[in-house]
VEXKOL-319594 format. One record per residue (C-alpha): residue number from 1; z, y, x; residue in one letter. Coordinates in pm, 1 decimal. Each point is the difference from the previous one (the first is absolute). Layout:
residues N
[node NUM,[Z,Y,X],a];
...
This chain:
residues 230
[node 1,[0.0,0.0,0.0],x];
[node 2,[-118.7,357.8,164.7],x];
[node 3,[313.7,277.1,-18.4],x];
[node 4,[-137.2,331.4,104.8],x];
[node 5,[174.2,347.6,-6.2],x];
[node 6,[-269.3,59.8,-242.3],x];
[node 7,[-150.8,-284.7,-187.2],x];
[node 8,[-378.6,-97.2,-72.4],x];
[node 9,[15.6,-121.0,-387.9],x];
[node 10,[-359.8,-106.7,-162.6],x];
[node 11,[26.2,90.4,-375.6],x];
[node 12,[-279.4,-248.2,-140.0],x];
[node 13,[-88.7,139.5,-382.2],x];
[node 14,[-318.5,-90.3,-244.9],x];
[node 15,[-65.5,-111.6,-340.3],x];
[node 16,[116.4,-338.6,-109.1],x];
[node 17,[-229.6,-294.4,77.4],x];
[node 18,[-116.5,257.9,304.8],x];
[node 19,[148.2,-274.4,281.0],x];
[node 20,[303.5,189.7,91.9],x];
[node 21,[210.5,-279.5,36.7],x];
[node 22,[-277.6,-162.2,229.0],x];
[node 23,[-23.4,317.2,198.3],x];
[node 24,[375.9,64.3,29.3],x];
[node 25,[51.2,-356.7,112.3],x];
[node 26,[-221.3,-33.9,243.9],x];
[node 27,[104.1,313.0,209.3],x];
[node 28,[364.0,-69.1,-35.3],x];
[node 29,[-94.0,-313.6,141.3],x];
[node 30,[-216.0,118.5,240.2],x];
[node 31,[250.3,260.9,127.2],x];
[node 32,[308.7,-228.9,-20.2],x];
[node 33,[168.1,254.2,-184.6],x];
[node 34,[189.8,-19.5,-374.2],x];
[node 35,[-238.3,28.2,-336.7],x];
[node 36,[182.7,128.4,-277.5],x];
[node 37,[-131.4,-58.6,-367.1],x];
[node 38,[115.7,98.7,-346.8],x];
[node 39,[-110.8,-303.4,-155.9],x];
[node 40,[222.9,-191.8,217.8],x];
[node 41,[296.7,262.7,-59.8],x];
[node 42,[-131.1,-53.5,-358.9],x];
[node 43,[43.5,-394.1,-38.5],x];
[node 44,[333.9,13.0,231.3],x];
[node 45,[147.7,237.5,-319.0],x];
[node 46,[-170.4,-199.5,-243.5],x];
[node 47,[164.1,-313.7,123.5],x];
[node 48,[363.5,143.9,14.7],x];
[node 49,[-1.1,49.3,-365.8],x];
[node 50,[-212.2,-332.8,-47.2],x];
[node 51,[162.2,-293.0,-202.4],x];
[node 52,[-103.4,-374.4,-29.6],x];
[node 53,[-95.0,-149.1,-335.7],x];
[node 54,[38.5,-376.9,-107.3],x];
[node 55,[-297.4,-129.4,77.4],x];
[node 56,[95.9,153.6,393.8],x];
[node 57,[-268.1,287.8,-7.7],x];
[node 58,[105.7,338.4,91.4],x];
[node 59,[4.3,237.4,-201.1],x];
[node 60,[-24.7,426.4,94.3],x];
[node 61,[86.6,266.2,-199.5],x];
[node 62,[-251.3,175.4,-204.4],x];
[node 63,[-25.4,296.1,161.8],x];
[node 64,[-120.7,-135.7,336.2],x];
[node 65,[-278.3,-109.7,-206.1],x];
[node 66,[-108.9,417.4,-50.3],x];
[node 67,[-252.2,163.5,256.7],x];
[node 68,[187.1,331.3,105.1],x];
[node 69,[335.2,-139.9,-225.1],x];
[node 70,[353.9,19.1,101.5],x];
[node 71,[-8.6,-245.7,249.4],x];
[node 72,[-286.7,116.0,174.4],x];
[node 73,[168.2,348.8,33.1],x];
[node 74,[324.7,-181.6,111.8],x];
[node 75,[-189.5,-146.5,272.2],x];
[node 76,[-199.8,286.2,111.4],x];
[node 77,[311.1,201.8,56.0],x];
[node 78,[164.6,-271.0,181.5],x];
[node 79,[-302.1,-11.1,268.8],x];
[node 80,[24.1,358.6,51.6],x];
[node 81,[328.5,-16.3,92.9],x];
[node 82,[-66.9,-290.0,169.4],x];
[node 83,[-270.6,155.1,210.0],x];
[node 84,[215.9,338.1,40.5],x];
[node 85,[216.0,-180.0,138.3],x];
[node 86,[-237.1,-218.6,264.7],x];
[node 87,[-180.4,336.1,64.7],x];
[node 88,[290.6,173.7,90.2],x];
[node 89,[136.9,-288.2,250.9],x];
[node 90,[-365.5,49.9,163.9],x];
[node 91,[-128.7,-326.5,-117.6],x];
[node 92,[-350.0,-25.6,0.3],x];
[node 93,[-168.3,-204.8,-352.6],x];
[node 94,[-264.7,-45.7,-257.3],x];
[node 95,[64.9,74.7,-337.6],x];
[node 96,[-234.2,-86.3,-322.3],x];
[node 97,[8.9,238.4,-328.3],x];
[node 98,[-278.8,64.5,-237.9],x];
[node 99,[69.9,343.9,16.7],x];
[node 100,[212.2,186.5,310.9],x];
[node 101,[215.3,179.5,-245.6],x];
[node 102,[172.6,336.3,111.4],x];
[node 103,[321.4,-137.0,25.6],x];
[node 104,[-126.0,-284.5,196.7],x];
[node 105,[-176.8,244.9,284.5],x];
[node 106,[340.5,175.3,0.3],x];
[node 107,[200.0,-269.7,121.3],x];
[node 108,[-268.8,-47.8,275.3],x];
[node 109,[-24.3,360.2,59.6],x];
[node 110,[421.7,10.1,31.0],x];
[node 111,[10.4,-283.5,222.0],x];
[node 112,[-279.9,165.2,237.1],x];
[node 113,[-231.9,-249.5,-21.1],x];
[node 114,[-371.3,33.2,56.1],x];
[node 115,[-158.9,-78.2,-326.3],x];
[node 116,[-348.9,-213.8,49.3],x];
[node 117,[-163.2,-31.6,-386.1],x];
[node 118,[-247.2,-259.1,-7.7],x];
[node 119,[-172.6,22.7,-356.7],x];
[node 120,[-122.3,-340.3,-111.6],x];
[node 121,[-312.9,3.7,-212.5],x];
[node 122,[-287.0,-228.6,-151.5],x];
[node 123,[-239.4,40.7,-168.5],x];
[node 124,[58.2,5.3,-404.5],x];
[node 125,[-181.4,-316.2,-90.6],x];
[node 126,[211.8,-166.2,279.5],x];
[node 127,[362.1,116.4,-114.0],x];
[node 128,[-132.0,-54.0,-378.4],x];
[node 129,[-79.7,-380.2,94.9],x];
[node 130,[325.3,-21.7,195.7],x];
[node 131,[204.5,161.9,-255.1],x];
[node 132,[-165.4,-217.0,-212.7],x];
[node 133,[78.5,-343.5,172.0],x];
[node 134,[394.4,97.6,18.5],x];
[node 135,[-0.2,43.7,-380.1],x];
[node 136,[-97.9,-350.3,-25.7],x];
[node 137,[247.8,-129.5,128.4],x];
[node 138,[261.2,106.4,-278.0],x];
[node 139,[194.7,319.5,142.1],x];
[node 140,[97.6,260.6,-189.9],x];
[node 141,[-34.3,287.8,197.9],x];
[node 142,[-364.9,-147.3,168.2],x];
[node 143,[-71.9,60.0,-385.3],x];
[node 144,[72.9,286.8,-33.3],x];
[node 145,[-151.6,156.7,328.7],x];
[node 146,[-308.7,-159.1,-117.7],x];
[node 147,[29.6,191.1,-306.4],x];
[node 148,[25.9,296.8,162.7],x];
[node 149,[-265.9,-45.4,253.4],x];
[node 150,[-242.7,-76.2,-283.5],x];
[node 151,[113.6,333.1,-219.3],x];
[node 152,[-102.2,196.3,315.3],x];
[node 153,[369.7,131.5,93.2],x];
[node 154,[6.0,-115.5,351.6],x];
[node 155,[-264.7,192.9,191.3],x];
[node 156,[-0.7,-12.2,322.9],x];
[node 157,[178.0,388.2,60.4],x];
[node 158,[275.2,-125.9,-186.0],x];
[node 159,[86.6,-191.2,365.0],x];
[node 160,[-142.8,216.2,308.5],x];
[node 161,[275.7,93.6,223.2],x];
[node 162,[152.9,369.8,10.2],x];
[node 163,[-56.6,252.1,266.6],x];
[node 164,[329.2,34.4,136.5],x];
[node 165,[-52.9,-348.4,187.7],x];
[node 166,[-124.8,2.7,371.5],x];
[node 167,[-299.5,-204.9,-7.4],x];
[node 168,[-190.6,-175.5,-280.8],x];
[node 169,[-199.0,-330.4,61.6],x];
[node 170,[-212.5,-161.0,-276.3],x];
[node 171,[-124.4,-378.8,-31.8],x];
[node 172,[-169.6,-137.5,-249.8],x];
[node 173,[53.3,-391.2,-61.5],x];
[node 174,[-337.6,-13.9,-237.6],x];
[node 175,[-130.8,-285.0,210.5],x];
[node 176,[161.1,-343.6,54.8],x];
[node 177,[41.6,52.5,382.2],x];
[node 178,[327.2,7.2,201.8],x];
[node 179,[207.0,296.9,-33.3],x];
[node 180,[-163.6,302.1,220.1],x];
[node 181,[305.9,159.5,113.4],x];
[node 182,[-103.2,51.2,388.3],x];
[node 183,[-16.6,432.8,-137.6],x];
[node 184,[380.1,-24.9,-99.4],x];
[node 185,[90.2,-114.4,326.1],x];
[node 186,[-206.7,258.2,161.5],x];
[node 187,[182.6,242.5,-249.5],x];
[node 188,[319.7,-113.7,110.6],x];
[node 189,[-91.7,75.7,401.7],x];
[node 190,[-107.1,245.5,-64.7],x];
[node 191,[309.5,161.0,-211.3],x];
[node 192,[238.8,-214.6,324.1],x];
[node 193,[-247.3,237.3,245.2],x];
[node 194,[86.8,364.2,124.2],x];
[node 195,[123.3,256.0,-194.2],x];
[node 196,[-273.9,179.0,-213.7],x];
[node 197,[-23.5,360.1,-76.8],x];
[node 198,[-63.0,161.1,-276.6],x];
[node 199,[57.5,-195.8,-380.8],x];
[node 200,[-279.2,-210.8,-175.5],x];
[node 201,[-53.0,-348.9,-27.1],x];
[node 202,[-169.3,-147.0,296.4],x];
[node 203,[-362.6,-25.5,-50.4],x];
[node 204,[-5.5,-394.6,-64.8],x];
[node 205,[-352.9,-194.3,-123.6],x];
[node 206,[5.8,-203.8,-282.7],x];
[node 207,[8.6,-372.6,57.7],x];
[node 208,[-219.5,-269.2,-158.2],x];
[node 209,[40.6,-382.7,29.9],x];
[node 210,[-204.7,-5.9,341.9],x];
[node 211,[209.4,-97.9,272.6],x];
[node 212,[-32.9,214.3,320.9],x];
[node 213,[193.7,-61.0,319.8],x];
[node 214,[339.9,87.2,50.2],x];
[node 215,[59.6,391.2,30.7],x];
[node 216,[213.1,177.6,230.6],x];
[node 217,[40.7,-310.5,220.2],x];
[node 218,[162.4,-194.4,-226.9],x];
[node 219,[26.9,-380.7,-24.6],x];
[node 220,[74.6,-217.3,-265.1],x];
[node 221,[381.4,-142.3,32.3],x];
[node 222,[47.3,301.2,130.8],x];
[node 223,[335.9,161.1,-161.5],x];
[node 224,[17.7,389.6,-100.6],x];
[node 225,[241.0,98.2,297.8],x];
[node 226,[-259.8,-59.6,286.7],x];
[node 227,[-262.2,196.4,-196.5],x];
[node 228,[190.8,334.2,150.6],x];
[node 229,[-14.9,-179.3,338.7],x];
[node 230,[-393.2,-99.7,-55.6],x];
C-alpha cells in the first residue's frame, strides 16, 4: 500500500453498464493499491440487517432493493468518510462512483489528495445491451437502471467528472478487449512527477482499447511507490 504526504487517488465514474467496475479493478490491481466500491459498502449494510428464512435463503431489507434508496445513501456516506479518512493518512487508492459527488471530492480535497477522474464510457447500444443482460438475471435495481437508461435519463453528462479534479482520463470499454488502462498509469506519473505550475488538469489523451507500451517507464508488477523513483 503507497502512503505519501500527499496521496494519488483515481476517482473512476460513468454510467452504469459503462465497465467501471472492470476499469476500477484492474488498476487497483495493477497498482497494488486498495479499490473502494459502494456496491460493496452497499451489500456489507445490506447484510447486517439481513435475516434467514426457513427454507435457509437470505433475505435483505426492502430498501436495499431501491436505486439511490436509503441504503445506497447510507453507504455512500460511509465511503466518504472512509476515503477522508485514507486520504488524509496519505494513502494512495481507487475509488468507483457513478457520479463524483461534491461531498465525495471534498473528502479527497481535505485529505490533500491528488484527484485522477477517469470517466468510463460506451457507446449507448453497448451499456443498453449490458444493462439489459443484468436485468435478466432478476435484480431489482438492474431493473430499474434499465428503466431509466431506456426513458433517456442517464445521458452521458449526467457522469463526466468536475473541474476541480487535477487530471481527467477517459476510456471507453465499447469493444470486448482487455481493459486499456496503460493512460491512467501515465496519469498517475505524471501527477507522482515534479511540481506543476499554474492550475488545470494536465493535458491527458483519451484512451481506447489499443494497448500501447508501458508509459513513463513503467512495468507491469510494478507497484505505485517506484513510479516516483522511475
Amino acid at each position: 500500500m503507497l502512503v505519501t504526504e500527499r496521496p494519488v487517488v483515481i476517482a473512476v465514474c460513468g454510467c452504469p453498464g459503462a465497465g467501471k467496475t472492470t476499469i476500477a479493478s484492474a488498476t487497483a490491481g495493477r497498482l497494488g493499491i486498495p479499490f473502494l466500491t459502494r456496491d460493496e459498502i452497499k451489500t456489507g449494510l445490506g447484510l447486517s440487517s439481513a435475516f434467514v428464512a426457513g427454507d435457509g435463503s437470505v433475505w435483505l431489507d426492502q430498501d436495499f432493493h431501491v436505486a439511490g434508496g436509503p441504503v445506497s445513501r447510507r453507504a455512500e456516506a460511509v465511503m466518504v468518510e472512509a476515503i477522508r479518512l485514507l486520504a488524509a493518512s496519505g494513502v494512495s487508492l481507487v475509488v468507483e462512483s457513478s457520479v463524483l459527488s461534491r461531498e465525495l471530492l471534498g473528502a479527497l480535497l481535505a485529505g490533500g489528495a491528488r484527484v485522477l477522474a477517469v470517466h468510463v464510457v460506451a457507446q449507448e447500444a453497448v451499456i443498453g445491451r449490458r444493462l439489459a443482460a443484468r436485468a435478466a438475471e432478476g435484480g431489482a435495481i438492474d431493473r430499474q437502471l434499465l428503466s431509466l437508461f431506456q426513458r433517456g435519463e442517464m445521458n452521458r453528462s449526467i457522469f463526466e467528472p468536475p473541474e476541480s479534479v487535477d487530471a481527467v482520463v477517459e476510456i471507453d470499454t465499447s469493444d470486448r478487449g482487455a481493459p486499456a488502462i496503460e493512460s491512467i498509469v501515465a496519469a498517475v506519473v505524471a501527477l507522482l512527477g515534479p511540481a506543476r505550475t499554474g492550475g488545470g488538469s494536465l493535458p491527458v489523451e483519451p484512451a481506447t482499447n489499443r494497448r500501447p507500451g508501458p508509459a513513463g517507464g513503467w512495468r507491469p508488477g510494478q507497484s505505485v511507490e517506484s513510479l516516483r523513483r522511475s
